[in-house]
Z-matrix of the N, CA and C atoms (Angstrom, degrees):
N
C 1 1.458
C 2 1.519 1 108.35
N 3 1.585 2 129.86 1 145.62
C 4 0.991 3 131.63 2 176.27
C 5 1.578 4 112.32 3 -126.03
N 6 1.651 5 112.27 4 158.46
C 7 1.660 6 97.71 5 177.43
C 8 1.247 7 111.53 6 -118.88
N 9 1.680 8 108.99 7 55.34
C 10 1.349 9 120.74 8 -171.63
C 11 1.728 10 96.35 9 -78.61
N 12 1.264 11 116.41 10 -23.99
C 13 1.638 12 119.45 11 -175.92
C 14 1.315 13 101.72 12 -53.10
N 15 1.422 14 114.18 13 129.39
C 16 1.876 15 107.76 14 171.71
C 17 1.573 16 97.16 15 -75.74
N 18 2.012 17 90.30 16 157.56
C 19 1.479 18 95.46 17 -165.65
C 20 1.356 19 112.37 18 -89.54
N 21 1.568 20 113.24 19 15.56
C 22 1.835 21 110.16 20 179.39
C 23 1.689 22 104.29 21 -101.06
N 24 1.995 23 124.36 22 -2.62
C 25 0.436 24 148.27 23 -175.31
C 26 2.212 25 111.66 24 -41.24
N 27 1.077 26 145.08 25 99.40
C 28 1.050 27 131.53 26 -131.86
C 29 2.028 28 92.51 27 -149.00
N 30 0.678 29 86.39 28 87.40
C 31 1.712 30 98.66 29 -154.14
C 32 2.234 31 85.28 30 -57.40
N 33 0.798 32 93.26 31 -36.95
C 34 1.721 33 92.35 32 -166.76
C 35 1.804 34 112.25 33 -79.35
N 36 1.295 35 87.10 34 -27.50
C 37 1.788 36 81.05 35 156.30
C 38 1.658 37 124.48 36 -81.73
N 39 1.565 38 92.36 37 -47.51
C 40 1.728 39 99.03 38 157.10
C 41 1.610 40 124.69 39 -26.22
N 42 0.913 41 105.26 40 -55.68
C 43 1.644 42 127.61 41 -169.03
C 44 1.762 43 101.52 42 -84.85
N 45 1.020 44 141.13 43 5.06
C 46 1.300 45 141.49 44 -163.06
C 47 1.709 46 107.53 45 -128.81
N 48 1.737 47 106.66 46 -37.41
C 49 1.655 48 136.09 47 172.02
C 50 1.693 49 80.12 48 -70.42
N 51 1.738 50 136.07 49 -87.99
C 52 1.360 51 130.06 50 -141.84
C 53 1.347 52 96.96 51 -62.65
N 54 1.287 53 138.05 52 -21.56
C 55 1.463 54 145.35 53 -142.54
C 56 1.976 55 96.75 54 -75.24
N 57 1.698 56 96.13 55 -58.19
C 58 1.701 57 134.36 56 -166.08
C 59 1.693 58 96.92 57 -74.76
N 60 1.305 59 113.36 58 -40.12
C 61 1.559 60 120.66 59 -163.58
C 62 1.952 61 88.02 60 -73.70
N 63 1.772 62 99.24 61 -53.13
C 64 1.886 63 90.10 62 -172.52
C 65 1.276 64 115.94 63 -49.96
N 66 1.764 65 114.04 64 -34.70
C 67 1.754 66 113.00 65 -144.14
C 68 1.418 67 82.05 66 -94.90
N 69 1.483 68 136.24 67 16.25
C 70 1.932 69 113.88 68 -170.35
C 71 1.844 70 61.76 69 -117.74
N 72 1.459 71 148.18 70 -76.21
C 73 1.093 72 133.21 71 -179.33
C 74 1.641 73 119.37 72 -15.17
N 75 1.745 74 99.94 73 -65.51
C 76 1.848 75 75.62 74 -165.51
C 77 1.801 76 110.05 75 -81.46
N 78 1.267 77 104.44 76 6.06
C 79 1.907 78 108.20 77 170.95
C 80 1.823 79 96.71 78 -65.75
N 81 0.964 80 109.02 79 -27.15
C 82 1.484 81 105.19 80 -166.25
C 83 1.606 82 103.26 81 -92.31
N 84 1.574 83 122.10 82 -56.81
C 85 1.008 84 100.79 83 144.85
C 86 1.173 85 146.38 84 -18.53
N 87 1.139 86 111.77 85 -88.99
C 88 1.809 87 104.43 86 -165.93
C 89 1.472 88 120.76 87 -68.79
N 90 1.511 89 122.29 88 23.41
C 91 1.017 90 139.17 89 147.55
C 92 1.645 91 121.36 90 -63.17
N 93 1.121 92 92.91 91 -54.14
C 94 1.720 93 95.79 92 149.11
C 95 1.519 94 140.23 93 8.19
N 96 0.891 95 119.22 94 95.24
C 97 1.885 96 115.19 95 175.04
C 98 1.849 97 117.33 96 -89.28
N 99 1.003 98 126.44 97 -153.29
C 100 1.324 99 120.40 98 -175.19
C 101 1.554 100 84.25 99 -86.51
N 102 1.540 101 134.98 100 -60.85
C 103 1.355 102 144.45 101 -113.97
C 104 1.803 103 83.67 102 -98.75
N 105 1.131 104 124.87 103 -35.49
C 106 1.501 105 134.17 104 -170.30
C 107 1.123 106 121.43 105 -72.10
N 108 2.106 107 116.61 106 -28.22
C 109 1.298 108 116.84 107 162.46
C 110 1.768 109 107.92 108 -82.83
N 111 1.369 110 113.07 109 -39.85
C 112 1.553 111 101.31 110 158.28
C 113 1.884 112 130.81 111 -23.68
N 114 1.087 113 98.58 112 -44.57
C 115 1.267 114 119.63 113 -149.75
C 116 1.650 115 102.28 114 -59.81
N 117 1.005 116 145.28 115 157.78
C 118 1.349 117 163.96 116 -169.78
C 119 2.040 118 94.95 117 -81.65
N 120 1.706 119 107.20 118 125.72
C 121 1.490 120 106.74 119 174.09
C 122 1.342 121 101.19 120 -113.03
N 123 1.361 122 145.61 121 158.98
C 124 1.122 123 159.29 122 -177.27
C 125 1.635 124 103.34 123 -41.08
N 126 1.363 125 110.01 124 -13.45
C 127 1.873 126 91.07 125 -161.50
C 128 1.727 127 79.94 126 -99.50
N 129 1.351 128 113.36 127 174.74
C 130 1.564 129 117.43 128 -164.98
C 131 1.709 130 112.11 129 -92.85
N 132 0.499 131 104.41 130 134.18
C 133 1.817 132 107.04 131 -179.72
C 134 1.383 133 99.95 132 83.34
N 135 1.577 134 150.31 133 -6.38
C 136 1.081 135 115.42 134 -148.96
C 137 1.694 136 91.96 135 -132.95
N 138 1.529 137 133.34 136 125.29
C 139 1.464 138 124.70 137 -176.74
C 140 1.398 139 99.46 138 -75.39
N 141 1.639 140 111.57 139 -169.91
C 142 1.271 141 106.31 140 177.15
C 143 1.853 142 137.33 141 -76.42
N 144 1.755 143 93.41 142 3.99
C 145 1.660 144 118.06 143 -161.04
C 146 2.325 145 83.43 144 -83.66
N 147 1.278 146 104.82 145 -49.17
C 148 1.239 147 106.17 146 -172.54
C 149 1.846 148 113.75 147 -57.76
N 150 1.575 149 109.43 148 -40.98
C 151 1.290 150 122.01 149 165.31
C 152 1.582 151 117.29 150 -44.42
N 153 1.021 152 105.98 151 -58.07
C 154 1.464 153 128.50 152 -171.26
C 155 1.766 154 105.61 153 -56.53
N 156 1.503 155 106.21 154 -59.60
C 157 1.200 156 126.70 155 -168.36
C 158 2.062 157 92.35 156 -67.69
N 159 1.465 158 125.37 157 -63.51
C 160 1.469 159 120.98 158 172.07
C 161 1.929 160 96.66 159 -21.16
N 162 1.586 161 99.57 160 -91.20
C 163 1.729 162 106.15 161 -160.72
C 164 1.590 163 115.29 162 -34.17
N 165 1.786 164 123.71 163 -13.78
C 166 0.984 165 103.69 164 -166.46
C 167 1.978 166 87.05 165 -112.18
N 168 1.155 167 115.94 166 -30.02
C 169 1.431 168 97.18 167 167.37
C 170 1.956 169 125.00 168 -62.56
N 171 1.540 170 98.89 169 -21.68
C 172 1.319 171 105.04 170 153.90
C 173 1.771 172 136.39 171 -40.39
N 174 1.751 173 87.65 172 -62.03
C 175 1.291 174 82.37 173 -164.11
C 176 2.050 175 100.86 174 -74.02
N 177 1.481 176 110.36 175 -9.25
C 178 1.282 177 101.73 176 160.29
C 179 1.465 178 131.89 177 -61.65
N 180 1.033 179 126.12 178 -27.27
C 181 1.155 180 135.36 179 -156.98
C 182 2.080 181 93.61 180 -91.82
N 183 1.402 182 100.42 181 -40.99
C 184 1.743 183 118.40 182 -172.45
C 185 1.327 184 82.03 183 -84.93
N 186 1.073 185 163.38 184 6.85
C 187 1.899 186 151.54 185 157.52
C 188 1.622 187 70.80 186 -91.20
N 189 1.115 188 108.55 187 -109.65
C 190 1.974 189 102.63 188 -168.35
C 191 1.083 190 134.47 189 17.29
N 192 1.393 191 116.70 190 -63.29
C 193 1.489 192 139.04 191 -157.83
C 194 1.980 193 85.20 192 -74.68
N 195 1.354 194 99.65 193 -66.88
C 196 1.592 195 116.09 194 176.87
C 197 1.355 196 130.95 195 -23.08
N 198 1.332 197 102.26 196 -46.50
C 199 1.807 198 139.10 197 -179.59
C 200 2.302 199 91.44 198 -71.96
N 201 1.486 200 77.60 199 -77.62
C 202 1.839 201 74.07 200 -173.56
C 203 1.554 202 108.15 201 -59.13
N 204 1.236 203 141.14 202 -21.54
C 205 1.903 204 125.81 203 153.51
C 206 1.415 205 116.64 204 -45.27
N 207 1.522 206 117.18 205 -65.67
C 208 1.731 207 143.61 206 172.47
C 209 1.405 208 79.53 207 -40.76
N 210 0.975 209 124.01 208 -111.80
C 211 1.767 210 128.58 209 -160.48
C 212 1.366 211 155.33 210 -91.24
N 213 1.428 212 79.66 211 36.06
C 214 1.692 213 111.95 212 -175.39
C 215 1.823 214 117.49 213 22.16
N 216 1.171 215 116.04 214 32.80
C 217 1.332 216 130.24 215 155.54
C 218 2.044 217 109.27 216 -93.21
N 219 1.279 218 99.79 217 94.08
C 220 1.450 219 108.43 218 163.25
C 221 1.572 220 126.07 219 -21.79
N 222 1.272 221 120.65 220 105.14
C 223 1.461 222 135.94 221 -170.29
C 224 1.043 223 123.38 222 -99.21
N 225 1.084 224 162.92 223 161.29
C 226 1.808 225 118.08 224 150.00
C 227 1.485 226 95.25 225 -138.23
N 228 1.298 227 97.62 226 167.02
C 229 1.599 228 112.40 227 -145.47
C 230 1.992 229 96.36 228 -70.33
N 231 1.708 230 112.08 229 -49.33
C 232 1.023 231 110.12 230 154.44
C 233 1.712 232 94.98 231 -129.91
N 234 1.697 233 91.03 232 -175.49
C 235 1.288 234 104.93 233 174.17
C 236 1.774 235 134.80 234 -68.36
N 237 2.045 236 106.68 235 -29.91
C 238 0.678 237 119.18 236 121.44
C 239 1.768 238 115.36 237 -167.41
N 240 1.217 239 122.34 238 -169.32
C 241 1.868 240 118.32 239 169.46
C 242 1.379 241 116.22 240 -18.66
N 243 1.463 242 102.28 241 -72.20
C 244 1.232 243 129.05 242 -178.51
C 245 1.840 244 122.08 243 -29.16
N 246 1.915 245 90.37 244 -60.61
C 247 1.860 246 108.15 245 160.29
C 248 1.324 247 97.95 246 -66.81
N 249 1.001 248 142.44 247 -90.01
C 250 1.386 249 121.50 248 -153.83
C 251 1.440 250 131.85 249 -40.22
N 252 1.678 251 125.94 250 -23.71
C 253 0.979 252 134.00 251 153.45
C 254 1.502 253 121.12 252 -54.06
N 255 1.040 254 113.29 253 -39.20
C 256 1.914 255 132.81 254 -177.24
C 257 1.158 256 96.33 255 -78.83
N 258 1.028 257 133.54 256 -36.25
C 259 1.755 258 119.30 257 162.21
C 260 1.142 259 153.72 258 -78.81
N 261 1.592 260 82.26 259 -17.83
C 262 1.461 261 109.32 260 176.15
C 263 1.454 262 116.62 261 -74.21
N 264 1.950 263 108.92 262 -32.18
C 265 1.112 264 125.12 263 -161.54
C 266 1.653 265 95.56 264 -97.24
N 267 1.096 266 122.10 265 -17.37
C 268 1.312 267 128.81 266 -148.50
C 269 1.664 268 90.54 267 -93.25
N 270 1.336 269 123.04 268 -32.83
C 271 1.585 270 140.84 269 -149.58
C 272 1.668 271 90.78 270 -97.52
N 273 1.558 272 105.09 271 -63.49
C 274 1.840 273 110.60 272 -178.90
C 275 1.645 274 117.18 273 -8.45
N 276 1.132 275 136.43 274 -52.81
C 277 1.554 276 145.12 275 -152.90
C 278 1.111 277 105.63 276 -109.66
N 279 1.709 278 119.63 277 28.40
C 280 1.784 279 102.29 278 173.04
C 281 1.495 280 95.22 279 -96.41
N 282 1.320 281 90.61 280 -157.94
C 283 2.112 282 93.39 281 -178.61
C 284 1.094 283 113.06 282 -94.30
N 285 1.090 284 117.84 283 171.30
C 286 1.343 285 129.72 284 -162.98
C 287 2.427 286 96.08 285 -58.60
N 288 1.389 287 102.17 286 -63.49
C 289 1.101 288 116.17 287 174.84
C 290 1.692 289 116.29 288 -36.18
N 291 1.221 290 111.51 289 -43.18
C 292 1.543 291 108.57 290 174.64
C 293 1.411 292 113.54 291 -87.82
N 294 1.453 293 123.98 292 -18.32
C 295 1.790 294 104.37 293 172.07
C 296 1.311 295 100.50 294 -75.56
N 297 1.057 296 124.71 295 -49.21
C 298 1.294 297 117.29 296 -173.81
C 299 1.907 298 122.19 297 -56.74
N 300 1.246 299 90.72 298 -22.96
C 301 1.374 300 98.26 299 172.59
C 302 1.641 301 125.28 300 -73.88
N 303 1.340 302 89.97 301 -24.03
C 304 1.521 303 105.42 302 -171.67
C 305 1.396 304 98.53 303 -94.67
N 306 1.440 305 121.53 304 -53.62
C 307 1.754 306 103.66 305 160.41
C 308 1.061 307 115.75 306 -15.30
N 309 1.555 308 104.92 307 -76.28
C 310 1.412 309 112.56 308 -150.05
C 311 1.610 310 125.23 309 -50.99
N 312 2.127 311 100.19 310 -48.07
C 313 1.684 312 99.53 311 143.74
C 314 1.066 313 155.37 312 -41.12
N 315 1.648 314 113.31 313 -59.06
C 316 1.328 315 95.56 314 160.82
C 317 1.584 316 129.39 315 -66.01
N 318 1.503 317 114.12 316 -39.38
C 319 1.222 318 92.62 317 166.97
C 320 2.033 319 124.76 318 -41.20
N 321 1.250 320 117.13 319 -49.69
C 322 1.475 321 112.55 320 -174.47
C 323 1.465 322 100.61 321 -57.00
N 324 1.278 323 117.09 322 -42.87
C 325 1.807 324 110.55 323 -179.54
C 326 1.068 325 132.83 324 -46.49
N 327 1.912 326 103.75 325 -40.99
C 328 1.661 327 107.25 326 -177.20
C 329 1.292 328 101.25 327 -99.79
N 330 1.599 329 139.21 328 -3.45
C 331 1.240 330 120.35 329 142.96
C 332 1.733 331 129.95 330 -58.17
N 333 1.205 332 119.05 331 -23.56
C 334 1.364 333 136.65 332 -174.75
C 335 1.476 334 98.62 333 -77.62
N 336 1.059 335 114.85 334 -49.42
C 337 1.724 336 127.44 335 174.77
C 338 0.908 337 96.87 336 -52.42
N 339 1.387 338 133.78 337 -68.22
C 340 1.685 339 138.90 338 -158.87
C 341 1.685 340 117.86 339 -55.39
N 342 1.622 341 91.10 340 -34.31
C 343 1.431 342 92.95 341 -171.28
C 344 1.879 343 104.41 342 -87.36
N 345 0.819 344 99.74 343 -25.90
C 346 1.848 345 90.74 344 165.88
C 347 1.569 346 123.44 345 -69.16
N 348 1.621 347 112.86 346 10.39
C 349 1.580 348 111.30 347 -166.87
C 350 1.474 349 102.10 348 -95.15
N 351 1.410 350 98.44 349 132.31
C 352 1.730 351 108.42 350 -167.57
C 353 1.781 352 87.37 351 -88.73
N 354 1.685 353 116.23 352 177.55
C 355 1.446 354 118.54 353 -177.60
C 356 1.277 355 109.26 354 -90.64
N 357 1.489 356 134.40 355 -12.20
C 358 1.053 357 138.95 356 134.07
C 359 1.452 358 124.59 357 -19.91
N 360 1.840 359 114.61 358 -79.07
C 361 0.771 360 132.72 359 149.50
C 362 1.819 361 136.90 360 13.89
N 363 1.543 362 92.53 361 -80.94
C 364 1.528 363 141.10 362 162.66
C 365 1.444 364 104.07 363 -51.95
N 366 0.780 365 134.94 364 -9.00
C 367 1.475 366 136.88 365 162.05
C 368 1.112 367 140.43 366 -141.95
N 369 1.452 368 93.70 367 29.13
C 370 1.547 369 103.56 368 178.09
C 371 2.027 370 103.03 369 -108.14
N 372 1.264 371 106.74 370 167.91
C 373 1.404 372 84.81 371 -147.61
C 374 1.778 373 89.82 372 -107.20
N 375 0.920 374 98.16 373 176.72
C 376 1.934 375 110.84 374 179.24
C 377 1.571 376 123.28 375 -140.78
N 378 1.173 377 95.26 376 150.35
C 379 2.049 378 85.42 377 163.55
C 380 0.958 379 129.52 378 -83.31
N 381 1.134 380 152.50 379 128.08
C 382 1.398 381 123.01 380 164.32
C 383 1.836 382 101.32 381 -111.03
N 384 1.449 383 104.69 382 168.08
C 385 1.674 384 121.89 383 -140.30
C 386 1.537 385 108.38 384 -58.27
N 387 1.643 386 101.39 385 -17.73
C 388 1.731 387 98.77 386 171.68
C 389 1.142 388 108.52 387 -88.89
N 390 1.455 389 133.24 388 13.50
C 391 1.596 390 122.87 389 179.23
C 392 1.467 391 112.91 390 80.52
N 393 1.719 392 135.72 391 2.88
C 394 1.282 393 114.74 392 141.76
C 395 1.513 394 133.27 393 -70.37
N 396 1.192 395 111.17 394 129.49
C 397 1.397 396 141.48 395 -168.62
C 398 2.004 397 109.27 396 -86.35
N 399 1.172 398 101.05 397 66.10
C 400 1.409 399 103.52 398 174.94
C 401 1.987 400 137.41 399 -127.86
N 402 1.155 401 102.45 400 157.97
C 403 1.487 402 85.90 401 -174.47
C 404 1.345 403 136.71 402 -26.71
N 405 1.229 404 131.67 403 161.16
C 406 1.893 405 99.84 404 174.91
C 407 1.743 406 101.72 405 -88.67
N 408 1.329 407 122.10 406 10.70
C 409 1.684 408 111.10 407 178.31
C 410 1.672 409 99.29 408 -78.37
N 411 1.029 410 127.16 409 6.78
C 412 1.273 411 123.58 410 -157.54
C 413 1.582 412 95.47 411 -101.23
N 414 1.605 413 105.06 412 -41.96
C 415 1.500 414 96.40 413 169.80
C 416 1.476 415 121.81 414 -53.84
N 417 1.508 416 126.76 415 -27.82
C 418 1.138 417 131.65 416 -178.18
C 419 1.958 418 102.65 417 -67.25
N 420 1.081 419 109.28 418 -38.58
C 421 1.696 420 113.86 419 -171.91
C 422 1.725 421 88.12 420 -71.76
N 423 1.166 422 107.26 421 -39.93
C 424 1.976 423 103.79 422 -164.22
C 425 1.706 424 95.11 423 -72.93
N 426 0.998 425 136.74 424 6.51
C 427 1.647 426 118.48 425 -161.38
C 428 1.409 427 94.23 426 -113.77
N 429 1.706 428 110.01 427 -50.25
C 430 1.462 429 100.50 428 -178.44
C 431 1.412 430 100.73 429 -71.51
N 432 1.072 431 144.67 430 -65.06
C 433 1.895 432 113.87 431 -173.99
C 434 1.137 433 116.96 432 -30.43
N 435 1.639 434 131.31 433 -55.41
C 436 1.310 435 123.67 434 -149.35
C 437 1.549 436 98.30 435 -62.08
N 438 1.190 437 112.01 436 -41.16
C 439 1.556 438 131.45 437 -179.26
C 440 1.413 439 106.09 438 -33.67
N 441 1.657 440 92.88 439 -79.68
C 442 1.713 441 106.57 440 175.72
C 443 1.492 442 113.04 441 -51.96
N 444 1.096 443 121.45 442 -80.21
C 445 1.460 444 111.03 443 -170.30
C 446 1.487 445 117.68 444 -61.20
N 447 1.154 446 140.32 445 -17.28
C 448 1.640 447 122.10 446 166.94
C 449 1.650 448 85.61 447 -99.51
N 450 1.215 449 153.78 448 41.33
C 451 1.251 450 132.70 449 115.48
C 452 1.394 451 116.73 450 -56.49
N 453 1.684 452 114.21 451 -54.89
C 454 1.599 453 103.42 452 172.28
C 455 1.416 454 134.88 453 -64.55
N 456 1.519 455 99.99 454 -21.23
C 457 1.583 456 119.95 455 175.30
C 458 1.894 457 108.90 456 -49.47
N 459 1.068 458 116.12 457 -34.41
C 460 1.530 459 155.96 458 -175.85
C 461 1.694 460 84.80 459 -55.59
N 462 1.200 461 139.91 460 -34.65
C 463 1.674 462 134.46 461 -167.55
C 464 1.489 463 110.34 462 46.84
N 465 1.482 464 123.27 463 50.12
C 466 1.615 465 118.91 464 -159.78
C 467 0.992 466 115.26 465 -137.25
N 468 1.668 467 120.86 466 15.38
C 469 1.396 468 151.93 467 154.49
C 470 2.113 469 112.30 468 109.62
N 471 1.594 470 97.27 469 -2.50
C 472 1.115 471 94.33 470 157.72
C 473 2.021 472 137.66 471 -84.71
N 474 1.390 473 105.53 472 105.26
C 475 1.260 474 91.54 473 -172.15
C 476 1.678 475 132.01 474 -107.02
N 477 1.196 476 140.21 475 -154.67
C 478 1.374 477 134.02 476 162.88
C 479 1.830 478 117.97 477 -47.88
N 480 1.103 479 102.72 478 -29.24
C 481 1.869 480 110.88 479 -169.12
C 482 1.792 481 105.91 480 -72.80
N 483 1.299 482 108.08 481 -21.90
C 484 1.537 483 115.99 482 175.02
C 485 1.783 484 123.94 483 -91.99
N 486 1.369 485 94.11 484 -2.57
C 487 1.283 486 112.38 485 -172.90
C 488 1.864 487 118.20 486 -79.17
N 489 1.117 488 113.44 487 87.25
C 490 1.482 489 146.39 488 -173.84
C 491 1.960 490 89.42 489 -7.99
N 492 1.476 491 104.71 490 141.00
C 493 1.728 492 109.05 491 -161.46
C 494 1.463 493 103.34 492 -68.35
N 495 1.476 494 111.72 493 -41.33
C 496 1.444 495 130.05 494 -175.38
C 497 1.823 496 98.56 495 -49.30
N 498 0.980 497 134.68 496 -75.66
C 499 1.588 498 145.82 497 177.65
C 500 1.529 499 105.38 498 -52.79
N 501 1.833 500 138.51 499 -21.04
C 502 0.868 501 106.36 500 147.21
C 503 1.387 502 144.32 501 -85.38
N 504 1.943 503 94.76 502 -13.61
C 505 1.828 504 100.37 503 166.45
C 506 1.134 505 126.18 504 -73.83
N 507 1.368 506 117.53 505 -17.03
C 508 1.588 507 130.76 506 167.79
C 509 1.767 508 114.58 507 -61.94
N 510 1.553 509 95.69 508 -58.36
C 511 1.865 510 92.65 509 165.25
C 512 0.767 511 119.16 510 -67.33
N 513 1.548 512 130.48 511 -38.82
C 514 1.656 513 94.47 512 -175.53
C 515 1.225 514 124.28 513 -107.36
N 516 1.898 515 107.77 514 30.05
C 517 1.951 516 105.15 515 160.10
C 518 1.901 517 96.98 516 -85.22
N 519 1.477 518 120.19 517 -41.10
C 520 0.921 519 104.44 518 151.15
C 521 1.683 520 161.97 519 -9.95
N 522 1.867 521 108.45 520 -63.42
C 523 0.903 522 113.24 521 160.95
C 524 1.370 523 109.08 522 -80.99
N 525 1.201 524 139.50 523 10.82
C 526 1.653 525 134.49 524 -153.76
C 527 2.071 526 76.08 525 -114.70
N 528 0.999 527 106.50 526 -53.87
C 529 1.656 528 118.88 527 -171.38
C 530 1.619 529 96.88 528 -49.93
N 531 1.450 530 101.95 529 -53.34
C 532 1.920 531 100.14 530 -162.93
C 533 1.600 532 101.61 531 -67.25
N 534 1.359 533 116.30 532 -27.11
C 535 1.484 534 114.00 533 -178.73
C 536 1.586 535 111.30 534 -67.49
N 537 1.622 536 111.98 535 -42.77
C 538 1.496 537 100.87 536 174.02
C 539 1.519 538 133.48 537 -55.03
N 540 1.467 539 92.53 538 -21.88
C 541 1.814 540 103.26 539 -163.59
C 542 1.364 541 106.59 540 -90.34
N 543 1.957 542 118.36 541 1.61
C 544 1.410 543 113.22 542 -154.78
C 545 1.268 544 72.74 543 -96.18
N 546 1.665 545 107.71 544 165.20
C 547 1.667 546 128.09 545 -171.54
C 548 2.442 547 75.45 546 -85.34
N 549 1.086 548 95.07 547 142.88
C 550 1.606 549 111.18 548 160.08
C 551 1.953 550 114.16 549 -58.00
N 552 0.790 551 121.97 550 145.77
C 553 1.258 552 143.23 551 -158.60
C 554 1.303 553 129.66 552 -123.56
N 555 1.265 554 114.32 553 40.00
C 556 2.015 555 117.16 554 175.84
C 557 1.511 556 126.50 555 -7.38
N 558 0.939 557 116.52 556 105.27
C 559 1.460 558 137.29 557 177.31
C 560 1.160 559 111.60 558 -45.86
């Protein structure tokens, strides 16, 4: 066990923020037409069917991670980069009706996961597929971003300015943190 988990860490508010962040996501979703998941999302190469299809292989991968904390049988988030790309791409071109459907599952799955995590659990640490080695509460911090920010990725009039205050003081002690730790950089 490690006590890398921060101690304001509050898994049931966590879970209540990703809960509100999914259901304003799939409202936006399933608004959706055939031509609208087609459609081109802010990230490059990828329309909004590929977006859609990422958050829900996400929250698979964050049930995973969850499962191997809960029961210390090794999971892995995917199998590796490579698969997760092939699924992502593989998922992109269904209909509008099935990404959203598949959101909507996995999201309920890795909430179902979440709610079986003892505090034990929550601090036991995991891999995830790039080889960071961190608590599994961290998956809970990684789910609501992915949520939030490829909600706006989505180009569907939801943007950063709606993005709950708590998740922006969290990012940006964050990015303020990653800037201290970077070695300085000569001009």
């Amino acid at each position: 066990m490690t006590t890398d988990t921060p101690a304001d860490f509050d898994p049931v508010a966590v879970l209540e923020q990703i809960d509100a962040a999914t259901e304003h996501l799939l409202q936006t979703a399933s608004r959706f037409a055939e031509s609208d998941v087609r459609a081109p999302s802010l990230l490059p190469n990828w329309s909004r069917g590929h977006v859609l299809t990422h958050l829900a292989r996400n929250a698979d991968g964050g049930h995973r991670l969850l499962m191997w904390a809960r029961t210390g049988v090794e999971t892995s988030e995917y199998p590796s980069l490579t698969a997760r790309d092939e699924e992502i791409e593989n998922g992109a071109g269904r209909s509008a009706d099935a990404l959203v459907a598949d959101l909507r599952d996995s999201a309920a799955q890795f909430a179902a996961q979440y709610r079986r995590m003892t505090t034990e659990a929550w601090n036991r640490k995991v891999r995830w597929t790039r080889g960071q080695e961190l608590p599994a509460a961290r998956a809970a911090d990684s789910r609501l971003c992915e949520v939030l920010v490829h909600h706006v990725d989505l180009n569907a009039g939801y943007t950063p300015v709606q993005w709950p205050p708590h998740f922006v003081h969290d990012m940006l002690d964050r990015v303020v943190k990653s800037f201290s730790e970077t070695p300085a950089v000569a001009w």
